[in-house]
C-alpha positions as CSV (number, residue, x, y, z in Angstrom):
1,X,87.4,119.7,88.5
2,X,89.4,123.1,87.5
3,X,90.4,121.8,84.3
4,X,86.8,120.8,83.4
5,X,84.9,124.1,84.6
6,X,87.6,125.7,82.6
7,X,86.3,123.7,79.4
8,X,82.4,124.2,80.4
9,X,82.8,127.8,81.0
10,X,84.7,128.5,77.7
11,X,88.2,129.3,79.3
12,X,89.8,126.3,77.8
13,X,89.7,124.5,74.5
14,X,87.8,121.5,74.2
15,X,89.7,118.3,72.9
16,X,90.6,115.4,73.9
17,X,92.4,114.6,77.1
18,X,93.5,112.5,80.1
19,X,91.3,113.7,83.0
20,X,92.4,112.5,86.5
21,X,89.4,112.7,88.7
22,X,87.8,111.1,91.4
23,X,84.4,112.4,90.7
24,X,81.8,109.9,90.7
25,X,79.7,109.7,87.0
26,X,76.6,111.4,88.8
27,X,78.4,114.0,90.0
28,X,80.4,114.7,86.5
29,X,77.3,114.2,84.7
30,X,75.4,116.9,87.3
31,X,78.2,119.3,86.7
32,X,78.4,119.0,82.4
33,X,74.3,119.6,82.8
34,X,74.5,122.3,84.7
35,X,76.8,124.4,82.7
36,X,74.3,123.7,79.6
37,X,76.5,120.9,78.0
38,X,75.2,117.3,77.3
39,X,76.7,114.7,79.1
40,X,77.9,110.9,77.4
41,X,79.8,108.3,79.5
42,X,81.9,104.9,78.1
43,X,82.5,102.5,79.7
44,X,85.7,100.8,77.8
45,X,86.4,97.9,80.1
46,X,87.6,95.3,77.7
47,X,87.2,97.3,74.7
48,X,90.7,96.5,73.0
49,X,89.1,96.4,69.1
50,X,88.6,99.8,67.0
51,X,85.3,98.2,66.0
52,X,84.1,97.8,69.5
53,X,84.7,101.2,70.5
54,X,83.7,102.6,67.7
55,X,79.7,100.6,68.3
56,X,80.7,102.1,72.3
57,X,80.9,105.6,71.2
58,X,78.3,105.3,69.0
59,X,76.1,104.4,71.5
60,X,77.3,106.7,73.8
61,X,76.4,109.4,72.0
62,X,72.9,108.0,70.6
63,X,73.7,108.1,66.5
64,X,71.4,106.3,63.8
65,X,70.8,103.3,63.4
66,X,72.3,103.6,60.5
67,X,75.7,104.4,62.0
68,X,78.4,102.3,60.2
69,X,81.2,102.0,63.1
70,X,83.9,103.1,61.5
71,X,85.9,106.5,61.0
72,X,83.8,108.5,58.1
73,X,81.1,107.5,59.9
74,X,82.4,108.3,63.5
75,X,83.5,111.9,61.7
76,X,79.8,112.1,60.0
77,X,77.8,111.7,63.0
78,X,79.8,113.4,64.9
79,X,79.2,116.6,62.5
80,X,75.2,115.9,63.3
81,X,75.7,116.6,67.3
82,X,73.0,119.2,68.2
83,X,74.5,120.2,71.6
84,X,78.1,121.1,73.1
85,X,79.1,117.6,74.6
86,X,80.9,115.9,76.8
87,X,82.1,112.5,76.9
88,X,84.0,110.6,79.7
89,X,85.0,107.8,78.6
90,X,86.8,105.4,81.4
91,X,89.3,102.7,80.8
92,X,90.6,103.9,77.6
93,X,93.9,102.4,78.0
94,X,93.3,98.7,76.9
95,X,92.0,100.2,73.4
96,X,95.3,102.5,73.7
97,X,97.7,99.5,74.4
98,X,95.7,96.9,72.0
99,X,95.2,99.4,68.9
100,X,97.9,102.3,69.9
101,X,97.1,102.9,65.7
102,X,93.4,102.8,65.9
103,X,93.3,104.8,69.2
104,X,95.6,107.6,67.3
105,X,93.0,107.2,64.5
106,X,89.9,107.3,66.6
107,X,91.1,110.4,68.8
108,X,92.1,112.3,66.0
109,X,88.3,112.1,64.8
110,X,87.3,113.2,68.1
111,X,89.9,116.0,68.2
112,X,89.0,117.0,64.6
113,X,85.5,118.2,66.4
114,X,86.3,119.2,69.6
115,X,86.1,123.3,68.5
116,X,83.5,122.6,66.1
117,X,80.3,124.2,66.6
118,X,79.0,122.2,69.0
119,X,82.1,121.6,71.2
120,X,82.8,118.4,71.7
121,X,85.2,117.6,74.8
122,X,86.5,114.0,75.6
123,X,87.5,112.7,78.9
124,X,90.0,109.7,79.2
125,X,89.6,108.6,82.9
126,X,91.9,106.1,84.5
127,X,95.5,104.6,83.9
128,X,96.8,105.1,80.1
129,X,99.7,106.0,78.1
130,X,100.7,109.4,79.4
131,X,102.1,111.0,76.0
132,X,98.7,109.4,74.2
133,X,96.8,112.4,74.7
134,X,97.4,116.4,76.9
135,X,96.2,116.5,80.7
136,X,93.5,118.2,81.5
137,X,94.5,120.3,84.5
């Protein structure tokens, strides 16, 4: 979990990136909590369309009903986060492979807030593309 406490303690900048852990959700989520940061999880098991990840992360991260799944409003919302974040989001790569241009798209949202104020700091657990997004080590 180096790479992670490195995030939550402020020794490394928050982004995106592929995390390889075998830390079980409880235990990740206990760990985010406990350095003050608010915990997210998705679950993108046979999410391969922008739209349905876009409604995933949306949920994931609780935004208005009003939430239009797309980028602006992914980008808007995410501007609206009250706490530093974390979001580990697991079997990314079938959205990756699908939508390799959508995944670019959606990640460089992410990335675009990830040093905002709130931090925002996304996990990719599992299998991917390796050159999609740095290692978290």
């Amino acid at each position: 979990m180096s790479g992670l406490a490195a995030v939550l303690s402020g020794r490394h900048r928050p982004g995106v990136h592929r995390w390889e852990s075998g830390m079980g959700v409880a235990d990740v989520r206990h760990a985010v909590e406990h350095a003050g940061w608010t915990f997210r999880y998705v679950d993108g098991a046979g999410l391969e369309a922008r739209n349905d990840v876009l409604k995933a992360l949306g949920a994931a991260l609780a935004f208005p009903d009003h939430y239009g799944a797309n980028l602006d409003a992914l980008n808007d919302c995410l501007r609206d986060l009250s706490d530093r974040t974390v979001v580990l989001w697991e079997a990314w790569s079938g959205f990756a492979r699908a939508e390799p241009d959508g995944f670019t798209r959606v990640v460089g949202v992410l990335e675009s807030r990830a040093e905002a104020d709130p931090a925002l700091e996304v996990l990719l657990r599992g299998p991917g593309p390796e050159d999609a997004v740095p290692l978290l080590g």
